[in-house]
Structures are given as C-alpha cells and as structure tokens.
DRENPA-3360 file (N, C-alpha, C; in nm, 2 decimals, always signed):
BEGIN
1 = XXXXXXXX = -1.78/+11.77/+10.22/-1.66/+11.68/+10.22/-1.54/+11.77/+10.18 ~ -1.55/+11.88/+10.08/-1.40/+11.96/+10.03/-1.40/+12.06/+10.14 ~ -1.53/+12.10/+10.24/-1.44/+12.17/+10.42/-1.35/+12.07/+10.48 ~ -1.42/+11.97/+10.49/-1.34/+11.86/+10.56/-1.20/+11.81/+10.55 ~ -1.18/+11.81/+10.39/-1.04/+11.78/+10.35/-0.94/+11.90/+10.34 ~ -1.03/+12.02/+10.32/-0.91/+12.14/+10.35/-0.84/+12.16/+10.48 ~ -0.97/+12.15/+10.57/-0.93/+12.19/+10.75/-0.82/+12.05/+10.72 ~ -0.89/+11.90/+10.75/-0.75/+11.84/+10.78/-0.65/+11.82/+10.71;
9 = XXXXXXXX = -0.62/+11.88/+10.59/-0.53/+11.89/+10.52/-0.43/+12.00/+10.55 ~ -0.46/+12.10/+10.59/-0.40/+12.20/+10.64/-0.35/+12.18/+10.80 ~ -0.43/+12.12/+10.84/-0.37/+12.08/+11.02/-0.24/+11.97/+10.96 ~ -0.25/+11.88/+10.90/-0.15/+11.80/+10.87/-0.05/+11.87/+10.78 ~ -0.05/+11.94/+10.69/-0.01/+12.03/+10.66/+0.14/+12.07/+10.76 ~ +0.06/+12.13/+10.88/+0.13/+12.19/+10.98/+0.19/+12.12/+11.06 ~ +0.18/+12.01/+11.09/+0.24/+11.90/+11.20/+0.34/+11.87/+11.07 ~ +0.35/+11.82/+10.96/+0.43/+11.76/+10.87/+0.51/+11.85/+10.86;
17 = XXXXXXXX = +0.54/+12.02/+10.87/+0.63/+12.11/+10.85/+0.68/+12.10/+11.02 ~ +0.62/+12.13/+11.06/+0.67/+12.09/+11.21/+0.80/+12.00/+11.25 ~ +0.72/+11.89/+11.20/+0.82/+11.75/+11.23/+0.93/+11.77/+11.15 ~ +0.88/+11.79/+11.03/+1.04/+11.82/+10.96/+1.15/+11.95/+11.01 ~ +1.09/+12.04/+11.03/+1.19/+12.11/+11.07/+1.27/+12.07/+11.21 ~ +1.20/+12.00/+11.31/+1.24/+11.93/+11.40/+1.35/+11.79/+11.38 ~ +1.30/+11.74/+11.27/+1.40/+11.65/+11.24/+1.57/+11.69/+11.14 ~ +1.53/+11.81/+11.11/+1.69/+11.92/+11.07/+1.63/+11.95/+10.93;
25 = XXXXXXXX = +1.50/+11.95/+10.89/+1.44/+11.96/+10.74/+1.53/+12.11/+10.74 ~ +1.51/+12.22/+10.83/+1.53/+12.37/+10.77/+1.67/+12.38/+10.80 ~ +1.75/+12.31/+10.80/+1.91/+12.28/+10.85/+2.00/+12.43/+10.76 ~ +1.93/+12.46/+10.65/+1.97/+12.54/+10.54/+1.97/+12.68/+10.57 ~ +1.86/+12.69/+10.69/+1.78/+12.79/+10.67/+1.81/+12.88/+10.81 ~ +1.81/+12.95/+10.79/+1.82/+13.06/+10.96/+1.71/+13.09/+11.04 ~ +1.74/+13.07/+11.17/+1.63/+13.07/+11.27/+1.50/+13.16/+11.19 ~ +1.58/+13.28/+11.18/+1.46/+13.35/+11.11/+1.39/+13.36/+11.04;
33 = XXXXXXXX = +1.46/+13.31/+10.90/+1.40/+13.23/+10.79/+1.32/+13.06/+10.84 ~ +1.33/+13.03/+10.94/+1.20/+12.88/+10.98/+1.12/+12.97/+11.01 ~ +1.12/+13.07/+11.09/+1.05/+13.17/+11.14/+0.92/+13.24/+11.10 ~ +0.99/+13.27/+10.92/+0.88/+13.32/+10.87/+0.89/+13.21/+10.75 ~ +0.94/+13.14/+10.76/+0.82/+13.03/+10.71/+0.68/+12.97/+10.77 ~ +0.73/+12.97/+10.94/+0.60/+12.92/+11.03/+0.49/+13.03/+11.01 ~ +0.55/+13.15/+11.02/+0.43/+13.27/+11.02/+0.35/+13.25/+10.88 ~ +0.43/+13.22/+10.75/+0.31/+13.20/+10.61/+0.24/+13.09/+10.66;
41 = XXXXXXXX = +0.25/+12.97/+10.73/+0.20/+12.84/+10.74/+0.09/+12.88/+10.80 ~ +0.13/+12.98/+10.93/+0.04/+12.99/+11.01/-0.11/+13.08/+10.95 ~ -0.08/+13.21/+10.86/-0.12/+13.30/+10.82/-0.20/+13.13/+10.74 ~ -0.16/+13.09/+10.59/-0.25/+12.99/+10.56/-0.37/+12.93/+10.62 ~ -0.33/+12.91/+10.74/-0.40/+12.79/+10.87/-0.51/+12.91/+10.88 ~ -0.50/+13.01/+10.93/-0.62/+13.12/+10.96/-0.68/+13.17/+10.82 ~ -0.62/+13.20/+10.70/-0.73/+13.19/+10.63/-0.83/+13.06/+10.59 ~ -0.73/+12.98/+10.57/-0.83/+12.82/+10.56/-0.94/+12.84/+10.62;
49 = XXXXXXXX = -0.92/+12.80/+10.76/-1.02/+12.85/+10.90/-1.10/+12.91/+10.88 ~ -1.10/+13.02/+10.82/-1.13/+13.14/+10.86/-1.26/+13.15/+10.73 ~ -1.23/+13.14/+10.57/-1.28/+13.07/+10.47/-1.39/+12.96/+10.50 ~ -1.34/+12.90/+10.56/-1.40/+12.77/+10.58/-1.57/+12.83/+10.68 ~ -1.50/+12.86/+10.82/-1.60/+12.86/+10.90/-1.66/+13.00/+10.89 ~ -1.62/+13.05/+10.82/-1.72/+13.22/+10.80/-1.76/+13.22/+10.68 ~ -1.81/+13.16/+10.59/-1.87/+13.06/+10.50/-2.01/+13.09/+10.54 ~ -2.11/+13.12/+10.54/-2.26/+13.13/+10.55/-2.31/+12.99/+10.54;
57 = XXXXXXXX = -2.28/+12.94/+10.39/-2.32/+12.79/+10.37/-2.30/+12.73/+10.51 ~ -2.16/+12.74/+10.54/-2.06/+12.61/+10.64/-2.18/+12.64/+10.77 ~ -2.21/+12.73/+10.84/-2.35/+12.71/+10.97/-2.43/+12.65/+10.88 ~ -2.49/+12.71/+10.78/-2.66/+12.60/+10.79/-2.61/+12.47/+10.73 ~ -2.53/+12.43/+10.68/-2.50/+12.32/+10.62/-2.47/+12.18/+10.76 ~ -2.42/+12.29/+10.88/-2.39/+12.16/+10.99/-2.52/+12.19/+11.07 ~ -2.59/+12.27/+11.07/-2.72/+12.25/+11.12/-2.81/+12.17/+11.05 ~ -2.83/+12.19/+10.89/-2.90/+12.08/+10.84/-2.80/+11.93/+10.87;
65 = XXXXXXXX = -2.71/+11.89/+10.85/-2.70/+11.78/+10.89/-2.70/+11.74/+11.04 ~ -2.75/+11.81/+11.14/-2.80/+11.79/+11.30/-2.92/+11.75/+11.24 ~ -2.95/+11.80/+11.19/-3.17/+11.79/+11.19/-3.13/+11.64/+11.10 ~ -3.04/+11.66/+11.03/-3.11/+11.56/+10.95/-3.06/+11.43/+11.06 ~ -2.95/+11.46/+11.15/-2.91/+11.32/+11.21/-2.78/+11.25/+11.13 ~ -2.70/+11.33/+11.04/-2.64/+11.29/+10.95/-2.51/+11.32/+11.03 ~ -2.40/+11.20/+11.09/-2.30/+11.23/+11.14/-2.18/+11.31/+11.04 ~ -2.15/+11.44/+11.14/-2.06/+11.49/+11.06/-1.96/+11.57/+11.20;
73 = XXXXXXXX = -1.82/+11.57/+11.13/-1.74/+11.60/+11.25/-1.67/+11.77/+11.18 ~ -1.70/+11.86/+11.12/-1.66/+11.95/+11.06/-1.66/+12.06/+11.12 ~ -1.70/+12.12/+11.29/-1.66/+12.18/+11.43/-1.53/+12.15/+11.45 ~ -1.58/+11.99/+11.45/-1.42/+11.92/+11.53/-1.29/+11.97/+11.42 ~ -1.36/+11.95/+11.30/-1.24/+11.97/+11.26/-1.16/+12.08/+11.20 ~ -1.27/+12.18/+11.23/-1.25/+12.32/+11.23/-1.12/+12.40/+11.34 ~ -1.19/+12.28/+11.47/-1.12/+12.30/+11.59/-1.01/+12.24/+11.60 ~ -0.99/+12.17/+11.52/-0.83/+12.07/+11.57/-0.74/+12.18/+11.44;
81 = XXXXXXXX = -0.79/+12.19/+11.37/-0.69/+12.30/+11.23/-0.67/+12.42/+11.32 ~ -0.77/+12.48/+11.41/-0.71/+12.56/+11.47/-0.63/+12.53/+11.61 ~ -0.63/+12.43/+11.64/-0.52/+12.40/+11.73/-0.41/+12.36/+11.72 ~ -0.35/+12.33/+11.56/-0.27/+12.27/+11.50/-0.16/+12.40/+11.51 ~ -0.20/+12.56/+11.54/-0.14/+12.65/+11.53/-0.08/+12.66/+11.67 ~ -0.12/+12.58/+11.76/-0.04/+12.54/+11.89/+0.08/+12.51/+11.84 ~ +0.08/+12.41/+11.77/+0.24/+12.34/+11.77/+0.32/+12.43/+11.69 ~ +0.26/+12.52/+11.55/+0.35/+12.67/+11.57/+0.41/+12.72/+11.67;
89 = XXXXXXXX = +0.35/+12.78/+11.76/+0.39/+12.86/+11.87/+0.53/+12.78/+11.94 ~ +0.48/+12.64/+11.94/+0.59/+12.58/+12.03/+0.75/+12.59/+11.96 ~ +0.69/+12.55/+11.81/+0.82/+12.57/+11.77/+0.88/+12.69/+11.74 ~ +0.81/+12.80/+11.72/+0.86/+12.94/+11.76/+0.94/+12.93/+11.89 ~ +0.91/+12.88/+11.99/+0.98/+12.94/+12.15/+1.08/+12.83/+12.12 ~ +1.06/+12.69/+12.07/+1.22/+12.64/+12.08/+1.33/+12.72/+11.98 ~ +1.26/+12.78/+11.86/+1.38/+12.87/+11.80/+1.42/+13.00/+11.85 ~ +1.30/+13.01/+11.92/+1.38/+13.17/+12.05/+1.48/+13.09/+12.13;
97 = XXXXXXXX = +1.42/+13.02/+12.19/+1.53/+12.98/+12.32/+1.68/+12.91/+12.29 ~ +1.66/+12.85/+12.16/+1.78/+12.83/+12.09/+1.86/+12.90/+12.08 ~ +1.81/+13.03/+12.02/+1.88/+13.15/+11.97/+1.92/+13.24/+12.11 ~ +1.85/+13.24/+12.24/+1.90/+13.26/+12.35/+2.03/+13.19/+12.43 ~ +2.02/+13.13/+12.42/+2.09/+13.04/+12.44/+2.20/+13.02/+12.40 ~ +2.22/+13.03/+12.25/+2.35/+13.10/+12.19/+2.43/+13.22/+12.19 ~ +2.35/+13.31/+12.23/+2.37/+13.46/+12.30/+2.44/+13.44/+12.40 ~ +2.37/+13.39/+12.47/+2.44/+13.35/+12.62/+2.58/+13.25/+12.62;
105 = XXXXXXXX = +2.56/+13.17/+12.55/+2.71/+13.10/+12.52/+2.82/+13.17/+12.44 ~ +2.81/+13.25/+12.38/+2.91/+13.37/+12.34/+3.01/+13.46/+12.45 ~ +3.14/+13.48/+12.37/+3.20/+13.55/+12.48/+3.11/+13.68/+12.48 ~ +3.18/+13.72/+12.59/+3.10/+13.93/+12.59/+3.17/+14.00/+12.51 ~ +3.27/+13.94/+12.46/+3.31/+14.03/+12.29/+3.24/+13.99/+12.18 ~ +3.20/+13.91/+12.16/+3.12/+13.88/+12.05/+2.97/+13.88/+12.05 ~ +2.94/+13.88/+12.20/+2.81/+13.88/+12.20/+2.70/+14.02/+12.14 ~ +2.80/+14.09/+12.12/+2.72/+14.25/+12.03/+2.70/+14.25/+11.93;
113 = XXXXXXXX = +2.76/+14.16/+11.85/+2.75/+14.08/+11.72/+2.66/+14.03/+11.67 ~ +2.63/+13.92/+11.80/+2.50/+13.85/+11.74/+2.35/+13.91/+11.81 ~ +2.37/+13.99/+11.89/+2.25/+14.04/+11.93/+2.15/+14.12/+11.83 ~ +2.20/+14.16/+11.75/+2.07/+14.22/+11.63/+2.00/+14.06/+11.58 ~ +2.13/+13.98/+11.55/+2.06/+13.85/+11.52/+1.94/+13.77/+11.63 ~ +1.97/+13.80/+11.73/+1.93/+13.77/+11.82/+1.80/+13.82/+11.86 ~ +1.80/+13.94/+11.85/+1.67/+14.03/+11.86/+1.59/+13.98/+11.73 ~ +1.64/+13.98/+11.62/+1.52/+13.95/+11.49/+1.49/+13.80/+11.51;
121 = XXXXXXXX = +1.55/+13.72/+11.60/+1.43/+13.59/+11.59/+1.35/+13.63/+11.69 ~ +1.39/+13.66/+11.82/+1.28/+13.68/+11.92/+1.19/+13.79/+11.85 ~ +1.18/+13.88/+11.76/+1.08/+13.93/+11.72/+0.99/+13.87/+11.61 ~ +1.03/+13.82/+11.54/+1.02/+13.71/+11.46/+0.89/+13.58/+11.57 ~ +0.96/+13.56/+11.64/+0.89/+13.42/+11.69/+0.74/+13.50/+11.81 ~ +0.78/+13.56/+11.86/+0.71/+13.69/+11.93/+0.59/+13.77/+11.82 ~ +0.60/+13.78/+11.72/+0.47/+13.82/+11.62/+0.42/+13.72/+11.58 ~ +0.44/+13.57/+11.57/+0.41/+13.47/+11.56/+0.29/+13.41/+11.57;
129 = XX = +0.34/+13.44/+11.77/+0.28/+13.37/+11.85/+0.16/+13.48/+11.83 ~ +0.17/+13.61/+11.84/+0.08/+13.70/+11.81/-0.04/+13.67/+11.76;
% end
C-alpha cells in the first residue's frame, strides 16, 4: 500500500505542478527558473520509480499477490508515474517555443540581447526532455 501511494502521489504531484504553472502559478519565475523546477520534479518522479520498482521486495511481492489472486494494480502504477514525465516534456517545449517565439518577435537590434536568454531555456528544456 506505501508503493502505491508514493507512485500516485508523485504522478499527481506532477500534473498538479503542471496545471499550475499552466494556469500563471510560476508568473514570478523565469522560463528557466519553471525549467529547473520541472527538471527537480522530474529527477524526484525517477527516483520515486526507480526506489520503488528496483526494490527486490516490490517483484516478489506483485508475484506473490498473482499466485495469491490478490488484485493489485502497482505495474500500472508504476507505469502511469512514469508517464506522468510525459507532461514534463510537453511543458518544457511550450516554454521553448514561447521563448522562440519571443526571439523572433524582437527587432534585429535587440534580438542579441536576448539570445543568451534564449539559448539557456532551450538548453534548459532540451536536458529535460533528456
């Protein structure tokens, strides 16, 4: 039961930072700074995971409950906490493409300006996804 509430606790975890930053939660904060906040979230999400299902206990523990016939969904939910790192990624490319995007709406005098800025999210959101 304490795999089960970590994995989905951590997947919700990650949708609930998600949505907030999507709704203007990191309004404060600089592309790059959501950035590497997504990257600790995400870094969390894979040790969780990673804790959880490289665990010795965690195989024989969902094999004895197969034999025993005892429903348990703790694959699934191993697999949905790691898919939860999906909607990281997404919001990495919308803060690249944002930040592209503003580059591009810049005159060509100012655009030398923001291009270091520019470069540190796309490397930022680019190790991320990594």
């Amino acid at each position: 039961v304490g795999w089960r509430n970590s994995l989905r606790s951590r997947a919700e975890q990650v949708a609930s930072v998600i949505h907030s930053f999507r709704q203007g939660g990191g309004a404060a904060l600089s592309r790059t700074q959501v950035l590497a906040r997504l990257a600790d979230l995400l870094q969390a999400l894979r040790k969780t995971v990673d804790e959880i299902t490289g665990d010795g206990s965690f195989q024989a523990a969902t094999r004895e409950m197969a034999t025993m016939g005892v429903p348990q969904t703790l694959a699934a939910d191993a697999h949905a906490a790691r898919r939860a790192a999906v909607g990281l990624a997404g919001m990495a490319h919308e803060l690249a493409s944002k930040e592209v995007e503003g580059l591009r709406a810049e005159r060509p005098l100012t655009r030398r300006f923001r291009a270091p800025q520019t470069l540190a999210v796309l490397q930022a959101a680019q190790a991320l996804v990594r």
